[in-house]
N, C-alpha and C positions, 0 to 999 in steps of 0.2 A: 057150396058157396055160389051165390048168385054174384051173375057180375051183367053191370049197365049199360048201356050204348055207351054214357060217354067215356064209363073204364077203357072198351073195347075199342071204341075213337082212338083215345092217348095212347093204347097198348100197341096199337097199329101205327101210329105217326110215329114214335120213337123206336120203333122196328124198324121201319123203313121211309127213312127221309129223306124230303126228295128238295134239292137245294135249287137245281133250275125257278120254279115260280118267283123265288126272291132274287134272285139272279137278271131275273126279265125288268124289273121296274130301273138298274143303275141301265141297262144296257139301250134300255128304250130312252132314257133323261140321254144318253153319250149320241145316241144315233137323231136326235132332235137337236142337239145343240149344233150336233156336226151341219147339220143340214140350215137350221137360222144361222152360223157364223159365215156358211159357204154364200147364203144370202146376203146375209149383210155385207159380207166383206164384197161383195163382186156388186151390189147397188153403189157400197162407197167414195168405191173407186172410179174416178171419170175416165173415159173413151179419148184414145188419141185426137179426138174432132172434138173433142168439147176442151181439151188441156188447145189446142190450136187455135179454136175462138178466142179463148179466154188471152192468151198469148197474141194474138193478132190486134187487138183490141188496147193492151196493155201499150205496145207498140207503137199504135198510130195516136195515144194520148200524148206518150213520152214524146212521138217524134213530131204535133205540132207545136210544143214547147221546148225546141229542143236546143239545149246550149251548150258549151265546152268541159261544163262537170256531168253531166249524165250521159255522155255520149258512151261511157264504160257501160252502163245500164242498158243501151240502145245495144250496144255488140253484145254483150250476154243474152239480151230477148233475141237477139238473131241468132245466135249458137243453139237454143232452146226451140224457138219456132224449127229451125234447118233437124232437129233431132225428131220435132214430133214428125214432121211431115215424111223424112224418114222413114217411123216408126208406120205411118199410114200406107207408106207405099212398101215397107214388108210386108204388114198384113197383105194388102191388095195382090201382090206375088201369088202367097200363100193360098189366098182365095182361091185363084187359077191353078194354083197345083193341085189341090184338091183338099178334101175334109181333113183328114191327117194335119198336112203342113199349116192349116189354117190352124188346127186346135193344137198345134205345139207352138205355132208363132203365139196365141193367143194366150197360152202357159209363158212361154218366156216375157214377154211384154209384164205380166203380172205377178210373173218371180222378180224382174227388175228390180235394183235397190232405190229408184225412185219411185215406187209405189209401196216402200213399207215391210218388204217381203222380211225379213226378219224378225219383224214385229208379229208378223202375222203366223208365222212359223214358231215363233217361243207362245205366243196365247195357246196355239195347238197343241200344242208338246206339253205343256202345265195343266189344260183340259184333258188330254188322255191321260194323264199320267194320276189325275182327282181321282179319274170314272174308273180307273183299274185300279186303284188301292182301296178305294169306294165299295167297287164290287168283292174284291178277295174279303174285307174286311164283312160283309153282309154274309158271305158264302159261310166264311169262317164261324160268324156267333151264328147263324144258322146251325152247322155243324155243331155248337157248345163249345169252340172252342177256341171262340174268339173272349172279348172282353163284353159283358154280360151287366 
């Protein structure tokens, strides 16, 4: 009985199959989206110096028009201006303590619930959780013994 390359091909891959190579393309799509969402989300997001512009600005419009009904508007832009600036002079602490304190002031700042972190934490958790039933499910019909 003569047998052919490609008998001998098939006879060999279903001997011994090797699930890694399919395994590589969900892990590569997880490990890129991680990396554009870490992007995008950190371009998103403005710097305590541009939310303080933006808030200084709002400020001095309100307060050369300023009269007995928006004066509640005037105290909240100053509750908010007094928190970035704040937040600027953490950072700036942090700077002087060194890399560390800076890169955990600059984690907290952007865990904060006014920049979203919940939002940003359920997209992550719903992305891993595609890319991992994504991948088992690949590994699985790889195996034959997933759905086919």
């Amino acid at each position: 009985m003569t047998l052919t390359l490609a008998q001998a091909a098939t006879d060999q891959a279903t001997a011994n199959p090797q699930w890694w190579p399919g395994a590589l393309v969900p892990i590569g799509v997880v490990v890129a989206a991680l990396i554009a969402g870490y992007f995008g989300g950190r371009n998103s997001r403005k710097t305590p110096h541009e939310k303080l512009a933006a808030l200084a600005d709002i400020y001095d419009t309100l307060g050369r028009h300023s009269t007995l009904s928006n004066r509640f508007d005037l105290d909240t832009l100053e509750t908010a201006i007094n928190h970035e600036v704040d937040n600027i002079e953490n950072l700036r602490r942090a700077a002087e303590a060194g890399r560390f304190a800076y890169i955990r002031e600059r984690f907290r700042l952007a865990s904060s619930p006014d920049n979203g972190a919940l939002a940003n934490l359920l997209a992550f958790i719903s992305a891993a959780m595609f890319a991992v039933v994504s991948t088992i499910m690949l590994i699985l019909e790889f195996m034959g013994k997933g759905p086919q």
